[in-house]
Every structure is written in structure tokens, then in C-alpha cells.
Steps between C-alpha positions, in 0.01 A plus 500: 500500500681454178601822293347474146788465238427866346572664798828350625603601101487825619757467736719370200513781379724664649801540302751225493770648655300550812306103535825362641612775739420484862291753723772744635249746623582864405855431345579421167385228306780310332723640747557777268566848375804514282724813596751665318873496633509768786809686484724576787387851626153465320338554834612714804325662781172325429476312891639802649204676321217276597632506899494898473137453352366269783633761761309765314200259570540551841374879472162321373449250764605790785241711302758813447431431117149424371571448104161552419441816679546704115169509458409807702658843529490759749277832474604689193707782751755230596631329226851630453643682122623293318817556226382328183844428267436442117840439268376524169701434160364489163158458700193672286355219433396378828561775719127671472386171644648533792467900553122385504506229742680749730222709439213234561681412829261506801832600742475890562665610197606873649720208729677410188847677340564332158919573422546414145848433385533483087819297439553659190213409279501555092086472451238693672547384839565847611262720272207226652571569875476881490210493260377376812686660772176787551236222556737289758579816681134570522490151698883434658688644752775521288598433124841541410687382189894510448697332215860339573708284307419140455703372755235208610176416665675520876700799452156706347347369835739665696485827331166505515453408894758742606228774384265356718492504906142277548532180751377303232646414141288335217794377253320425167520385194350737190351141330271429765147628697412563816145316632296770634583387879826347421653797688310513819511130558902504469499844751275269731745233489786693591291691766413158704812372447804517757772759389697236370300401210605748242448411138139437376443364169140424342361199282555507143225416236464353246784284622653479859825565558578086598788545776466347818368698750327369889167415498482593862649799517521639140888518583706500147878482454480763248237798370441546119557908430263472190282634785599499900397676796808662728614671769666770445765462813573148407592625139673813649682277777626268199643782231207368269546306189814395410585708163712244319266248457336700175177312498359138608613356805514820688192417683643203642810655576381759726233279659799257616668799669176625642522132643832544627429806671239249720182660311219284341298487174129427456332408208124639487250242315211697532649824357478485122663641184481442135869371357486290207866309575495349142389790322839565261380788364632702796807392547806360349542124526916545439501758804314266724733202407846663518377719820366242657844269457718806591252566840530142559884473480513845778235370717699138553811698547363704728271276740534178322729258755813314434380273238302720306758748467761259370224363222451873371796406221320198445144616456655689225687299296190271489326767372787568251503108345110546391491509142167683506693757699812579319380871391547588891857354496639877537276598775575133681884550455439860656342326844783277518754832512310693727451152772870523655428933542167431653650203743739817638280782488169371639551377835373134577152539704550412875186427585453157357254326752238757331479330195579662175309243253643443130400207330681475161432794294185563747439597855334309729238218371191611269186308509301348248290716298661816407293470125213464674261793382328645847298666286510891519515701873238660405254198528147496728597269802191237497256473777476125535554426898825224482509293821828380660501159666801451755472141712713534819565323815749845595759295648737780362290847502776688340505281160119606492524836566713522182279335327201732611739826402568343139084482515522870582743576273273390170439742236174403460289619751120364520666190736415296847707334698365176631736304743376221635634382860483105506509384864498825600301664746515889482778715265787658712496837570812545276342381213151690560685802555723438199177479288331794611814697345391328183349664208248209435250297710675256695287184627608244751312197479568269810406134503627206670719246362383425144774487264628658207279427262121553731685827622531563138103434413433733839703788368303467158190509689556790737640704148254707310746610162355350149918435447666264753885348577674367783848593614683325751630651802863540453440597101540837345341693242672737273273807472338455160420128599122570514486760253632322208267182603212699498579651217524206296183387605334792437654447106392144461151455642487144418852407677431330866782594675867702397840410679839640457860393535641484871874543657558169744717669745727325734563596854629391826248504801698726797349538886177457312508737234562405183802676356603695142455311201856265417379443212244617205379278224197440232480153438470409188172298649308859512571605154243292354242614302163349567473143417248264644646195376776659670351578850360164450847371586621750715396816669730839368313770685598624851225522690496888557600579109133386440183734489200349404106580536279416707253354273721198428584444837074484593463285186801254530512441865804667782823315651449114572462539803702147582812637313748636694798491180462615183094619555560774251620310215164284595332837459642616183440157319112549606504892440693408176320243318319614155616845657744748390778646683709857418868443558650851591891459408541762822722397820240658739550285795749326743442213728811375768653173546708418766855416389564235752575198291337285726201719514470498136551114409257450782277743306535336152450198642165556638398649207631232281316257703171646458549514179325223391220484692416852378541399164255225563244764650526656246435278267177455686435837566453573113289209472241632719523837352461384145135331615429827693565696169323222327160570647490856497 
């Protein structure tokens, strides 16, 4: 059949950078993203911190830790008191808010002791809170209020804690509000979680907090204290926040000794508060930048290792030579005195193979999308029914059963579960026990031998959600991954599908289990907005960053069914075509390669050698939709 000239224009397109490039699969085209220098002692304890959160994942797979198990509290009589610490300075302005949200919370409020600390304040901080102190203690257990002198955010903590003797702590910020459950899903956390999980923090809207954390576990190197969940014996057993960092940087600080004390820190998705990160009108930008530099230079000398220690100096005379910088030169020249008293007076950390992640002036590795607007945590969840596809042939149940937990784990709750067992008779009893612990319906479709892409169709089939995606069974979902997809949808009625960004995450493959991520990486591939010309030349969504509906799927036909490589970029292209497509800028997913350089060329090369044919399919492919469309 010969391709009419207008068509094969269309997969000119593409931009010219791109027409000359080979099919690499999922890496970067052109080979690719340009980095800046990395200094010596940019980056230390980030390996050691992904092996300590693989371990955690054990808890998961075991079933001692069920993530998702936050949704559901207790009867009213046994959820513990809890000690609610507020430092407040120069706070009137937002304070009320959050006095109200306490108010509105559905946790047992005659359970709650709110310990106010005033560092100080010179506005009506003060005259606010006991204008209101009669109609909390009409509601609280407790309402105290002391003033102190501004000594900082960590040593107001402490004062206030010490008047306090609940098992629980809520350290918060005055700038922020509390969801209505955001309390009882963090106590229900901590409740099904072993006693070594001791720090609890919630989501932040409008805009996450982007740090790494496990999608598996919900394991994070380090807890924000804008708002956090703790125990009080872990605080207690620690001597609490350490009072000479004044402010910024003391949350990571005492979550890496938490760490080194062999406890562990959860993030909680589904718990919500309001925090508007880039709102300036609560706080002061030159505080944040000269704390957060000061915290930075303790927290390297402290748990950074060798290197990172002996590039303190350095970091700061970099800092120093910027010209748009020079009105900090006194504070700079004021780090570089105090670096040789801090090298003698805070002792080098010990335990190491725990991993004590600083990456340049940051800890740990943030993921795309931390000015992406969530929206506010106060918005309706929808009711649309979203169906996950998973295609397996279980030859390594373990890599599945994370993937069925990062299922669980989604903040967006109206979901299936459809896996799909090719060439396999009957689910094991692990994995049909595994997935009646699950929050969601779980449905094993067994069929024999059929391939990827017909074991694809089935799972569509055997689905019944108006919102569809597959996800492989060794990839992970981050636990807005659905939520923010269905979100866009709902926004653009029009768009056929929305995808977001994705980590490719290299691993090693040990006694059949694949191990902790070596590496993390967004290529630059999945940054690209939506193009068809584009995705004409090459596919740039991972298949499990893409939600789409179920109408276009009906309409434009499933998986080619004689593809075995690259069938979803034969999907989009169909799905795609005079269609529109909402890029989410959002790293919301993860899928594993195996760093086995011989697995991976062999890898690229199959892909590269389908390449062409698909392309060719394509080609036809659109041709035979454009009549269909022409006839309707």
C-alpha cells in the first residue's frame, strides 16, 4: 500500500533536531541533558539512603506496615491525647486560620492540648490568642499560652513540649490549616505502624513539598516541621530540637538524628494541609536564604561524610564570588569563622551506612513539580471509577506486590485493580492474600499464553472504570499519580488522555528481587510537552504516566495485538491523532531498569530494532483512522 504524500509530511514534522536521531527507547534523545559541574561533596549519603529505604520496604511486603491503612481510626475511646505545639511570632495575620481548622478537626478535640509559645511578638499575636482562649477551652483539653524570648522556631518547640506529657506531638506551623481529618489519618498511621516509625508528616497543598520520599513504603529521609506528627519518646529519647540552629534546617537536622538513633520517618499523602510554600507574605525571604545556608553548612558538618565536609569552605566562597550576592558577604565571611569551631565541637556522625543525604545546598533529590498547583485540600475527591491495568507473567511476585501496594497507596480513592495473569492458571495464595489486605478491588484475570499486548485488550475488557492506564509490574506510582491525572481531565473535558513526567530508575536484579534504586533520573525525553508532530517521531510518555478515557480507547481501537515492542507508542499515535493531550509537569511515577549493561544494550537494541517497523504501522494505522473519521 503506498502512504499518500500528506501523511508521511506529518511525520516531518517533527522538529529537526530529532529526524536524524536514532530510537534509544526511554533514554535521551541526542544523548543529552547538559549538567552543571558537580562539585566535590555536592552529594553524600544519597545510596546509603535509598538502601535504608528498600529495607523499610520490607515491612510492606512482610505486611507489618500497610501505608494505606490512614484511612480509618479506631472507636473515638482509643485514640490517644495528643500535645499540639504552635511557635508563633509576629503571627496575627494567619494565626485565626489555623485556631479554626483545629476547631473544624473531626479528631476528638477534648484529645487535643494546644501549647503556644510567643517568641516575643510586637503585633497582636498575643492579644488574638486569649481573645480566644474562653471559646478553645470550651472545646480543648488544654490551652495554654507562654511568651519567651525569640530564641528560634526549635528552641519555642521545646519549651512548649516540655509542658506537655501526651504520646503524641503535632509540631506546627502558625501559617498553615489543618484538613478536617488530617489529624486522625496521621494518628492512624502511627497506630498501624511498627514502633519504629516515629515521625509522621502530611501532604502539603497547594504545592507538595517535592523531596524524595518511597513510593512503597512512604519512607522519607527527612520530615518537614511546618507540620509533623511525633512521638513523644523518640523526641524525649533525642533531647529534642537542637537550639542553635535558630530557624530553617532544624527539621532536617533532628530527623537525621532520629535516623541515627535507628527510627524511621513516613510521609502521609492522604493527610492534607493548606501551606502556600511561595506565599512571601509570611515570611522573610533573607531569613530563609541565610538560615537555610547556615543549616546547610551544620548539617554537612555534622552527618555529611568526608567529602562533603571538606567542600563546606568551598560551598561558601562560591557563594561569596556571586555578584548578585555581595550584600551577604558579612554573613558568608561569618560561616567561614564558625566552620573550623563546628569541625571540633560537633562530633562527626558514626553511623554513615544510614545515609545522611545533602545534595548541594539541598537534601536528598526533589522531583519535578514543586509549582505545580494541587489545587486547595479542601477539594471534593471525584467519583469517576479509574481502572488499573497491570500485565504479568509473575515470574518475580515480590516486584508485583510493590506495585499492587503503590496501587494501594493512591490518594485517590474510587480505583480497581485489574492484573491480568498471562499463561497463568490460578493467582498464588500470596498474592490473593496480599490483595484481600488491599483497600481496593483486586481482580486476577487468568488466561493462557497471549502476550503483552492481547493480555492488555483482556484487562481493558474485564475493567469497568470510565478512566483507564496500564502499569507494568515492576513500576511504581507516587501517591498523587492518579489524582493529579484525573484531575486534569476532569479540567479539560476535551483532552483524550493526561501523562506526567517519570523517574527511570536503575537497579541491579539480586536472588530475584530487584534491589534499591542506583540511580534516579528524568530524562529529558519525558519533559515534553504535547506535540504530535513530535510523538509522530518518537514516543515521550511512559506507559504508566498516562491516564486516558475510555471513550477513546472504544473509538480508536486497543493494543495491536501483533506488537510485542513499543505497542503503546502505537496506541498513543492512534489515541493522539486530531486529539489533545494534558502534559502534567509532575514526577508521579517510577519504572526500573536493570543496570546490567548487557541487559540494557540488549534492551535498546530490541527496541531500536522495532523501531521502524512501528513507525511504518503507524503510518498505516493513521491512514485507516483518518477514513474511519472520514465517514462518520
Amino acid at each position: 500500500m503506498t502512504i499518500p504524500p500528506a501523511l508521511i509530511k506529518l511525520g516531518k514534522l517533527a522538529p529537526k533536531r530529532f529526524r536524524s536521531v536514532a530510537y534509544v527507547g526511554w533514554t535521551s534523545i541526542e544523548g543529552a541533558v547538559r549538567r552543571r559541574p558537580v562539585m566535590v561533596g555536592d552529594e553524600s549519603g544519597v545510596a546509603q539512603t535509598r538502601r535504608t529505604f528498600f529495607e523499610g520496604r520490607s515491612h510492606v511486603v512482610s505486611s507489618a506496615l500497610q501505608p494505606w491503612a490512614c484511612l480509618t481510626t479506631g472507636p473515638i475511646s482509643d485514640l490517644p491525647e495528643i500535645d499540639v505545639s504552635l511557635v508563633t511570632f509576629n503571627s496575627e495575620q494567619v494565626v485565626g486560620a489555623l485556631l479554626d481548622s483545629i476547631l473544624a478537626s473531626s479528631y476528638p478535640l477534648g484529645k487535643i492540648h494546644l501549647r503556644v509559645t510567643d517568641n516575643s511578638s510586637t503585633d497582636g499575636t498575643i492579644l488574638l490568642i486569649e481573645s480566644r482562649r474562653a471559646q478553645l477551652s470550651q472545646h480543648l483539653s488544654t490551652i495554654d499560652l507562654v511568651t519567651s524570648p525569640n530564641d528560634g522556631f526549635g528552641a519555642g518547640h521545646n519549651r512548649g513540649i516540655q509542658r506537655g506529657s501526651a504520646p503524641y506531638l503535632l509540631v506546627i506551623n502558625p501559617d498553615l490549616q489543618l484538613h478536617p481529618n488530617c489529624l486522625a489519618q496521621l494518628v492512624a498511621r502511627a497506630s498501624n505502624s511498627p514502633a519504629e516509625w516515629v515521625a509522621f508528616e502530611p501532604r502539603q497543598f497547594p504545592f507538595e513539598h517535592p523531596k524524595l520520599y518511597d513510593p512503597i513504603s512512604h519512607e522519607v529521609a527527612w520530615n518537614s516541621h511546618a507540620c509533623v506528627l511525633l512521638r513523644r519518646n523518640a523526641f524525649e529519647s533525642i533531647g529534642g530540637y537542637d537550639e542553635s540552629i535558630f530557624l530553617y534546617g532544624e527539621d532536617v537536622e533532628i530527623s537525621y538524628r532520629l535516623r541515627n538513633s535507628g527510627y524511621r520517618l513516613a510521609y502521609v499523602p492522604t493527610a492534607r494541609v493548606e501551606h502556600d510554600a511561595f506565599d512571601s507574605s509570611t515570611r522573610s525571604s533573607l531569613l530563609q536564604f541565610q538560615g537555610g545556608v547556615a543549616s546547610n553548612i551544620r548539617i554537612r558538618m555534622r552527618y555529611g561524610d568526608h567529602f562533603a565536609r571538606i567542600a563546606a569552605p568551598a560551598k561558601v566562597l562560591s557563594l561569596m564570588r556571586r555578584k548578585d550576592l555581595q550584600s551577604h558577604r558579612a554573613f558568608f565571611a561569618k560561616q567561614l569563622r564558625e566552620i573550623p569551631s563546628l569541625r571540633k565541637q560537633i562530633p562527626v556522625n558514626e553511623r554513615l551506612d544510614i545515609g545522611y543525604p545533602i545534595t548541594g545546598w539541598d537534601f536528598e533529590l526533589r522531583r519535578d513539580g514543586e509549582d505545580f498547583h494541587l489545587g486547595s485540600a479542601l477539594d471534593p475527591d471525584s467519583d469517576q471509577l479509574v481502572s488499573v491495568i497491570t500485565r504479568t507473567i509473575a515470574r518475580y511476585e515480590i516486584d508485583l506486590i510493590e506495585t499492587m501496594t503503590t496501587v494501594a497507596n493512591q490518594t485517590y480513592r474510587n480505583i480497581e485493580h485489574v492484573v491480568v495473569m498471562d499463561g497463568i492458571p490460578v493467582a498464588s495464595d500470596r498474592l490473593r492474600i496480599f490483595a484481600s489486605s488491599l483497600p481496593h478491588p483486586v481482580r486476577f484475570v487468568s488466561l493462557p499464553k497471549v502476550g503483552r499486548s492481547a493480555a492488555g485488550n483482556a484487562g481493558v475488557a474485564a475493567a469497568s472504570g470510565s478512566l483507564l492506564m496500564f502499569l507494568d509490574d515492576d513500576d511504581l506510582l507516587f501517591a498523587d499519580h492518579v489524582e493529579v491525572l484525573e484531575r486534569a481531565l476532569r479540567s479539560v473535558p476535551r483532552a483524550a488522555a493526561a501523562y506526567s513526567r517519570s523517574f527511570e530508575a536503575t537497579v541491579d536484579r539480586v536472588n530475584g528481587q530487584l534491589g534499591p534504586e542506583k540511580s534516579l533520573e528524568v530524562p529529558q525525553l519525558h519533559r515534553q510537552a504535547f506535540d504530535f508532530s513530535v510523538l509522530l517521531h518518537h514516543n515521550y510518555m511512559a506507559i504508566q504516566s498516562v491516564l486516558f478515557r475510555r471513550s477513546i480507547f472504544d473509538q480508536r481501537g486497543g493494543l495491536r495485538e501483533d506488537l510485542e515492542l513499543l505497542e503503546d507508542w502505537n496506541l498513543w499515535i492512534r489515541f493522539a491523532y486530531k486529539q489533545y493531550f494534558i502534559q502534567v509537569p509532575k514526577v508521579t511515577s517510577m519504572y526500573r531498569v536493570i543496570a546490567a549493561t548487557g541487559q540494557n544494550e540488549r534492551r535498546r537494541r530490541l527496541l531500536s530494532d522495532a523501531y521502524l517497523r512501528v513507525q511504518a504501522e503507524n503510518q498505516l494505522d493513521l491512514l485507516a483512522l483518518d477514513r474511519q473519521l472520514a465517514t462518520r
